[in-house]
C-alpha positions in Angstrom: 12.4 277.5 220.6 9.6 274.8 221.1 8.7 272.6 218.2 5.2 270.8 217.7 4.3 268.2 215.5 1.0 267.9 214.3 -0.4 264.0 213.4 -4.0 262.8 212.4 -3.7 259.0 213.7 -7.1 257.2 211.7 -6.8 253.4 212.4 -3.0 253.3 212.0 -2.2 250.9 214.8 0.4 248.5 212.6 2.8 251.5 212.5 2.4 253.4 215.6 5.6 251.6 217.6 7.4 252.8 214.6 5.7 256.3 213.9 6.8 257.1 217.4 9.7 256.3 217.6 11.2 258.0 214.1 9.4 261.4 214.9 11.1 260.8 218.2 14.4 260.6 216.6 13.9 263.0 214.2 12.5 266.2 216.6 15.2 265.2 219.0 18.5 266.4 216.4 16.2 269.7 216.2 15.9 269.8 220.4 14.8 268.1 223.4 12.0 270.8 223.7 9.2 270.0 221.6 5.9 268.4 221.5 3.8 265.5 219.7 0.2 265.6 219.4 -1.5 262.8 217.8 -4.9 263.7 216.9 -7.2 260.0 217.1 -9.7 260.7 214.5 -12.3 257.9 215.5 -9.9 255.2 215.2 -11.5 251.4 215.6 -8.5 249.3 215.7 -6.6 249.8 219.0 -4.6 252.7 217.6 -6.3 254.6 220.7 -5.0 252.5 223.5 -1.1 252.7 222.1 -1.5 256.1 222.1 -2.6 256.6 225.3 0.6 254.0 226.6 3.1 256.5 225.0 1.2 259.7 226.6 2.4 258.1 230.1 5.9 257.1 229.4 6.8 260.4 227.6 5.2 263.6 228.7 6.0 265.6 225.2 3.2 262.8 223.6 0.0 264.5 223.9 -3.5 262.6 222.0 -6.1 264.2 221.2 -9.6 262.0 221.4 -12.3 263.1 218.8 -15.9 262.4 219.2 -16.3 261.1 216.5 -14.4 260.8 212.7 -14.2 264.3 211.3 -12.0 263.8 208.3 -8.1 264.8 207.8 -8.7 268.2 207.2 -10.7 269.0 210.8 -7.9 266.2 212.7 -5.2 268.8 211.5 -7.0 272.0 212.4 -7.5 270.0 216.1 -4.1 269.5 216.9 -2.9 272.7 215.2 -5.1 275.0 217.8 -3.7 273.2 220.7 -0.2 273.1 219.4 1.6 275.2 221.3 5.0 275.8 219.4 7.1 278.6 218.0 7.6 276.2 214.8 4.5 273.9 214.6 5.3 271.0 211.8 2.0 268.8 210.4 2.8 265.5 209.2 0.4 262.3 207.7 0.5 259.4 210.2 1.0 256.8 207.2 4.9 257.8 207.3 4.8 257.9 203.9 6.3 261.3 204.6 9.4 261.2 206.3 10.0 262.8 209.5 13.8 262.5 208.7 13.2 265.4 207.1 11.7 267.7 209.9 15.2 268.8 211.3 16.3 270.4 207.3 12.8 271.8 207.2 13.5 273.6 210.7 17.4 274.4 209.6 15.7 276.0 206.2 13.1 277.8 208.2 15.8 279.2 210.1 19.3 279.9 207.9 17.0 280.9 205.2 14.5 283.1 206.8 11.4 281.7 205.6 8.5 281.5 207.1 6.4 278.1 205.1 8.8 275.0 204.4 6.7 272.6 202.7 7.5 269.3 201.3 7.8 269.1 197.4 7.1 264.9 195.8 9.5 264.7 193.4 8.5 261.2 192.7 5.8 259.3 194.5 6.1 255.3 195.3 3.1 252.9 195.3 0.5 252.2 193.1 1.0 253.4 189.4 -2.2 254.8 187.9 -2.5 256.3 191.8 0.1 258.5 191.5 -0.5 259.5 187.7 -4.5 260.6 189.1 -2.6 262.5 192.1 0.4 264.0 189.2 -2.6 264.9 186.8 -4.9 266.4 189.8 -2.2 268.7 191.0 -1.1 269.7 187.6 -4.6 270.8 186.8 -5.2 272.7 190.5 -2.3 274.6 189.6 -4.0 275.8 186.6 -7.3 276.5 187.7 -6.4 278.5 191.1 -4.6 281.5 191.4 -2.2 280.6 193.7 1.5 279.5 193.0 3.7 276.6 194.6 0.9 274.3 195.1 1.9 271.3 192.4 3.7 268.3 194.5 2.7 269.5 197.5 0.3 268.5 200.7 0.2 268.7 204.3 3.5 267.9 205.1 5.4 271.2 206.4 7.1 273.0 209.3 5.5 277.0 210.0 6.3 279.2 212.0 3.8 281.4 214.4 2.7 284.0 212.6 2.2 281.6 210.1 0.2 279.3 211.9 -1.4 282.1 213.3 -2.8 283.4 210.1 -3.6 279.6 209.1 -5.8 279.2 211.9 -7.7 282.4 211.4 -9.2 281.4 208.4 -12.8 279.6 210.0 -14.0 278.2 206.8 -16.0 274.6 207.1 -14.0 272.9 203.8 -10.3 273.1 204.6 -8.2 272.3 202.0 -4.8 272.6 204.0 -2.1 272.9 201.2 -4.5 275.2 199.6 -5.1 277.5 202.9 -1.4 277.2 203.8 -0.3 278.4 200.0 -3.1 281.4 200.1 -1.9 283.6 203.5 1.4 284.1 201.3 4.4 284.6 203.9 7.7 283.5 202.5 7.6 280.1 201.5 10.1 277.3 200.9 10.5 273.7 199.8 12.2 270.6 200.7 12.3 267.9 198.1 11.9 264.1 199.0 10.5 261.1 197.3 7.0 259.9 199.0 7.3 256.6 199.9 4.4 253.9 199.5 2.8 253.0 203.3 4.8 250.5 205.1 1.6 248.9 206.5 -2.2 248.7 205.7 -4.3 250.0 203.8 -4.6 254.0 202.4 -7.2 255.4 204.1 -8.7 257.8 201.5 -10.6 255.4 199.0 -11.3 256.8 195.6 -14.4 258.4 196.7 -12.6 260.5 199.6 -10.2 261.9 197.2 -12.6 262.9 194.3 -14.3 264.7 197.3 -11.1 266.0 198.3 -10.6 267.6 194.9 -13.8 268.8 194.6 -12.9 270.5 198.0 -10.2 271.7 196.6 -11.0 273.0 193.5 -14.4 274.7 194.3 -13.1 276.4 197.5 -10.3 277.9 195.5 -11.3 278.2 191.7 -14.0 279.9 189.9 -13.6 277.9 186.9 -16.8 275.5 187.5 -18.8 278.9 187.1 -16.6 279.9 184.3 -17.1 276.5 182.6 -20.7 277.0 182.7 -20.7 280.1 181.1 -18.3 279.1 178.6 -20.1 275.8 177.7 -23.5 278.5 177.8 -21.8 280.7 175.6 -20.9 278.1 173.1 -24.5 276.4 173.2 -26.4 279.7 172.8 -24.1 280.0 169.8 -24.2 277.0 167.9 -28.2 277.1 168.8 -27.2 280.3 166.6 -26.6 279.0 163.2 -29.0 276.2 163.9 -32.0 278.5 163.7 -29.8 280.4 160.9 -29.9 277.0 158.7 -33.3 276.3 160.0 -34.8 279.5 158.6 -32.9 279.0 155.6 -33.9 275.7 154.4 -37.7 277.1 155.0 -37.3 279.9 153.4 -35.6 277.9 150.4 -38.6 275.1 150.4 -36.5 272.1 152.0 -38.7 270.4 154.6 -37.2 269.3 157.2 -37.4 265.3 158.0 -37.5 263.5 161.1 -37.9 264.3 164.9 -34.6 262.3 166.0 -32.2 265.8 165.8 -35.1 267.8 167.5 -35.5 265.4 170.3 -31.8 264.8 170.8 -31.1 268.5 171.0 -33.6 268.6 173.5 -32.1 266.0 175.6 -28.5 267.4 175.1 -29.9 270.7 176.2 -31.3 269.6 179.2 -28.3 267.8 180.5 -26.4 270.8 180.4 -28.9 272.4 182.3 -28.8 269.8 185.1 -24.7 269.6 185.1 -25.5 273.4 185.6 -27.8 273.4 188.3 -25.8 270.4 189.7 -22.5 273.4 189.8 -24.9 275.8 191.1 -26.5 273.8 194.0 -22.6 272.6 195.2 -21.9 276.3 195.8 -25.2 276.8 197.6 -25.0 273.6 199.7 -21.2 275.0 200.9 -22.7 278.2 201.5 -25.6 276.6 203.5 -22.5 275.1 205.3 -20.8 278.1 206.4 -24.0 279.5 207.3 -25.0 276.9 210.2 -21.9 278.2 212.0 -21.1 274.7 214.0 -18.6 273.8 215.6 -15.9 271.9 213.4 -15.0 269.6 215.3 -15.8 268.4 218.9 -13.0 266.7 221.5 -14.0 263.9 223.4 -10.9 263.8 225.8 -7.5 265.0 225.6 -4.2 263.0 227.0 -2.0 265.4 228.6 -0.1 264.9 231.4 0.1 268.7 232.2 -3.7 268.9 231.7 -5.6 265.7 230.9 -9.2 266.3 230.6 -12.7 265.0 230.0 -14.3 268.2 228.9 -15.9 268.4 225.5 -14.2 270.9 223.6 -15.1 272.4 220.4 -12.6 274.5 218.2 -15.2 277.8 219.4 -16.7 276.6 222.8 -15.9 274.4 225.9 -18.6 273.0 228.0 -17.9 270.8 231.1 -19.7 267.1 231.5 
């Protein structure tokens, strides 16, 4: 059975020596047939160049050369479609996920028939109010999807084919992985580790990044934005309600009504709503302009192969020669 490992590389170059060499270590107690592919997502920092030195020494290293910085997500869905494996394992570059771990993911995925072995956090390492933002996001995704198994867990995993398979065939432009990965069902287990903090550098997804990422997240796989506006709507149309109630009543009963402050308020509060609304609203239309355009997600500048290096640039639906 052939093994491939899956890795976005984004300006890692402090770690790569070691990167290498522990996936290295840890695919070769699975077997000495398997397969690396490190997918260079516009790195800037030399990562590139040690790359391209292990592709020559080892011909089971195989990079991967972007056009350009497509985002985790699309890096992923690169080296997946070009992975080759019976048992095709994706893993963050940061090694804040062990590879040590790979071989019990592949032993699970085989003693226990499963066809999914993800990797559970237990704990995370690292910066404090990080990890209570990431604990407090998961906790809530779990709540407002309809999927199970998704709390503690991200990219890191080992699938089988039909698996991946099934993964792949899902052509959607915002690719929440874990999400994706949880919704094609198969038989899914877990292996539970401890995320360590990075061992060099910096994280690569800023604040910003992330919020995006859960925005991805949530409104690719949740109705609840749409069910908050109705609900908020709801509530709105019915404390307007008993407003007008009072309002009649106090007319009816002689009380004029002073000042313009409430009136103008309630106008104001109304009209926010309206734009967090429309705000909901034009997110679903803009990611449904986005599936529409039908491009390309990603496009390969060059891949490092020594069975087939190439110039060509590739796109996950097209190949057109330079």
């Amino acid at each position: 059975m052939k093994i491939s490992l899956v890795i976005p590389i984004f300006n890692e170059n402090g770690i790569i020596e070691e990167l290498i060499d522990r996936i290295t270590k840890a695919l070769s107690e699975i077997s000495s047939f398997y397969e690396i592919i490190l997918v260079d997502d516009g790195s800037s920092d030399g990562s590139l160049q040690q790359l391209i030195k292990h592709t020559k020494s080892d011909n089971r290293i195989k990079v991967i050369v972007l056009s350009r910085n497509f985002g985790h997500p699309l890096a992923y869905t690169a080296g997946l479609e070009y992975a080759t494996g019976d048992y095709v394992a994706m893993m963050d570059g940061d090694l804040q996920d062990p590879p040590e771990l790979l071989p019990e993911m592949y032993r699970k995925l085989i003693s226990e028939d499963d066809d999914i072995i993800s990797g559970k956090r237990t704990s995370r390492k690292g910066n404090i109010i990080r990890n209570c933002i990431f604990s407090a996001f998961h906790s809530f995704f779990k709540k407002a999807v309809q999927l199970k198994g998704l709390k503690d867990t991200g990219n890191f995993c080992m699938m089988n084919r039909q698996s991946l398979n099934a993964l792949l065939s899902m052509k959607e432009k915002t690719r929440y992985l874990p999400g994706m990965r949880n919704y094609i069902g198969f038989k899914q287990g877990y292996v539970e580790y401890v995320r360590e903090d990075r061992i060099a550098g910096k994280s690569k997804m800023s604040t910003g990044k992330l919020c995006l990422l859960a925005a991805d997240a949530i409104f690719s796989f949740s109705r609840l934005p749409i069910k908050l506006c109705f609900s908020i709507g709801f509530l709105g149309a019915f404390i307007s309600l008993i407003a007008g109630a009072y309002a009649l009543y106090v007319k009816i009963a002689g009380v004029a009504l002073k000042g313009w402050s409430s009136t103008v308020l309630s106008i104001y509060f109304i009209g926010s709503i309206q734009l967090i609304f429309l705000g909901i609203i034009g997110e679903y239309i803009y990611r449904i302009y986005k599936e529409s355009q039908k491009r390309p997600l990603y496009f390969i500048k060059k891949i490092y192969d020594q069975k087939k290096t190439t110039s060509s640039v590739i796109t996950n639906n097209s190949t057109s020669k330079n």
